[in-house]
Backbone as a printed PyTorch tensor [residue, N CA C, xyz], in Angstrom:
tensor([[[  3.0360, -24.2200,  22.3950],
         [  2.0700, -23.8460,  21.3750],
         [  1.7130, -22.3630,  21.4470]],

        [[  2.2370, -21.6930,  22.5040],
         [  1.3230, -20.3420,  22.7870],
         [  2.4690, -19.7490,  21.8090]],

        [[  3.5090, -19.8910,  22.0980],
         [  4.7040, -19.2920,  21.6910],
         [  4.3960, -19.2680,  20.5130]],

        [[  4.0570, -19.9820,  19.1850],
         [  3.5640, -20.6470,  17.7720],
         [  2.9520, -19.3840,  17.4550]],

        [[  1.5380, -19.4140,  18.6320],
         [  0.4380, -18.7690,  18.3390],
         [  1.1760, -16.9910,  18.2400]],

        [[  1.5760, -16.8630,  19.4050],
         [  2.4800, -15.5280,  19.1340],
         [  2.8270, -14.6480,  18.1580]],

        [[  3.8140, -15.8210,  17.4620],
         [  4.8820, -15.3120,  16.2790],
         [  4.0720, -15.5090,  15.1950]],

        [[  2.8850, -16.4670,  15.2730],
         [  1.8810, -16.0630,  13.4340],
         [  1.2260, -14.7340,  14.0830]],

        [[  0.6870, -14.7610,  15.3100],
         [ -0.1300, -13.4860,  15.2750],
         [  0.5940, -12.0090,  14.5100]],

        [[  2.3260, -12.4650,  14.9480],
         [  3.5760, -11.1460,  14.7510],
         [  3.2890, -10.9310,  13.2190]],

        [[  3.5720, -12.3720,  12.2990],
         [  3.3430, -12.6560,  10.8540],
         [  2.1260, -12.2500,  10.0750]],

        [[  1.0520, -12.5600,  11.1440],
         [  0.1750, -11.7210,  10.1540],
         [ -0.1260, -10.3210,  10.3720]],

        [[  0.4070,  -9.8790,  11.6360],
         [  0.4410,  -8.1430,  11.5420],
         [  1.3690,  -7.4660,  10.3050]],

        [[  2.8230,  -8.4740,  10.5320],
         [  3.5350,  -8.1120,   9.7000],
         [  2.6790,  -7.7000,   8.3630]],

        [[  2.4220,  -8.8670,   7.6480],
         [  1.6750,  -9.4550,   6.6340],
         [  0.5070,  -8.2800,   6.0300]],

        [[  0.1080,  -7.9810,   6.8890],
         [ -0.8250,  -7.0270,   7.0110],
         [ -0.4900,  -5.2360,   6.8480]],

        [[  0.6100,  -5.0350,   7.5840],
         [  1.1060,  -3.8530,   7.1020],
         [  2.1450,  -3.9080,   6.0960]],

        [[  2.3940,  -4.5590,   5.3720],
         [  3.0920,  -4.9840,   4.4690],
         [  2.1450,  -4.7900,   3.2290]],

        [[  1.1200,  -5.4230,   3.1560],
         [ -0.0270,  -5.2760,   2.4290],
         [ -0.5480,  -3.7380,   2.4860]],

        [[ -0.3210,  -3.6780,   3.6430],
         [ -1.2860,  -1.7420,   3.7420],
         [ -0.0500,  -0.9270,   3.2740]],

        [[  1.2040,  -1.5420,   3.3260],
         [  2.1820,  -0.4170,   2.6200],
         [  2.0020,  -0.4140,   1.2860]],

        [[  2.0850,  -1.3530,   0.8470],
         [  2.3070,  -1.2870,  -0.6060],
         [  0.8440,  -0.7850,  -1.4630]],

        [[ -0.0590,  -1.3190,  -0.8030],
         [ -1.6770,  -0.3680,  -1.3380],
         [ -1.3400,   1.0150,  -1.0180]],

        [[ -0.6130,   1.3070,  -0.1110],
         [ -0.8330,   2.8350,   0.0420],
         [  0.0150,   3.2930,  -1.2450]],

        [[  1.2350,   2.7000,  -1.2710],
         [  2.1140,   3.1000,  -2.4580],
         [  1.7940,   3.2750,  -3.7170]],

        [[  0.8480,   2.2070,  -4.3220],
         [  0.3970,   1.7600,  -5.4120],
         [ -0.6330,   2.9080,  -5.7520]],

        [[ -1.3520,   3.4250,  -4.8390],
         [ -2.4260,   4.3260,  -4.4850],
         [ -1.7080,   6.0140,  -5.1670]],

        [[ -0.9060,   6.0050,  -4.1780],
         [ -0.1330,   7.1590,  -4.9320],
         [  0.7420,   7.6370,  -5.5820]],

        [[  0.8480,   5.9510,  -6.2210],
         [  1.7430,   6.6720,  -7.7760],
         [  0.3930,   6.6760,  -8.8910]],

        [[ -0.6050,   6.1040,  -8.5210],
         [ -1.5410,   5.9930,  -9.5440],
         [ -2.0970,   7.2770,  -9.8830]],

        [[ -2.2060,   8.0400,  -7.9260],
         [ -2.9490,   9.2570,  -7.4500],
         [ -1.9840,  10.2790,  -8.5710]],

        [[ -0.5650,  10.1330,  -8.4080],
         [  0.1890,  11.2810,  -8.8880],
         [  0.1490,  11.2840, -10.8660]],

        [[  0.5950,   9.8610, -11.3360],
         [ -0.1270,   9.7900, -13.0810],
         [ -1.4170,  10.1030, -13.3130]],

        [[ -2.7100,   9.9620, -12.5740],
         [ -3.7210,  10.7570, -12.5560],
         [ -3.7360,  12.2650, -12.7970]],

        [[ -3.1540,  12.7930, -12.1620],
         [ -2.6280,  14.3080, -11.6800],
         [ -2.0920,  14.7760, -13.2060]],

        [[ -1.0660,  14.1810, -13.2720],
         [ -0.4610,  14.5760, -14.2410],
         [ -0.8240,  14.8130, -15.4890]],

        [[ -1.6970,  13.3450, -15.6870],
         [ -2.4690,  13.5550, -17.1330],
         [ -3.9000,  14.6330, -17.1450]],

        [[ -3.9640,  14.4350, -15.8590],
         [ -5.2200,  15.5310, -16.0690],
         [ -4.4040,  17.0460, -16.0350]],

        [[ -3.2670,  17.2910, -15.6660],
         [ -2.6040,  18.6980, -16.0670],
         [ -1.9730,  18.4060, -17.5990]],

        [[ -1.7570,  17.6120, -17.6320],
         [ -1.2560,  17.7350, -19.5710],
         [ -2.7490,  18.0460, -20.4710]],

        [[ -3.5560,  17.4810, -20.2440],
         [ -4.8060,  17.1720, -20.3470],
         [ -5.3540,  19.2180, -20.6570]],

        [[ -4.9970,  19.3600, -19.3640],
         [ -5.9470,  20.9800, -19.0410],
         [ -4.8300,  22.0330, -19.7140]],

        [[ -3.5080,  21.6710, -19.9600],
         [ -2.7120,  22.6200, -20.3060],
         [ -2.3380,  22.5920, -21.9800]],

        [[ -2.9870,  21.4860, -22.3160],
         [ -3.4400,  21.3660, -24.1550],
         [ -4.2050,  22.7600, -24.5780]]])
């Protein structure tokens, strides 16, 4: 059973930076179309 306990603990780290990758990703393509429209925006 410890062994069990182990490999979910592995799964939800996984799980977890898996999750923190893709928020980070999501974060800065949003961060960079932000950017952008506010320079199309300022260069009107």
């Amino acid at each position: 059973m410890i062994l069990f306990e182990v490999i979910y603990d592995h799964f939800n780290g996984l799980c977890r930076l898996i999750k923190g990758g893709f928020l980070l990703l999501l974060t800065s393509i949003l961060y960079e179309k932000t950017l952008v429209l506010l320079r199309d925006i300022l260069v009107r």
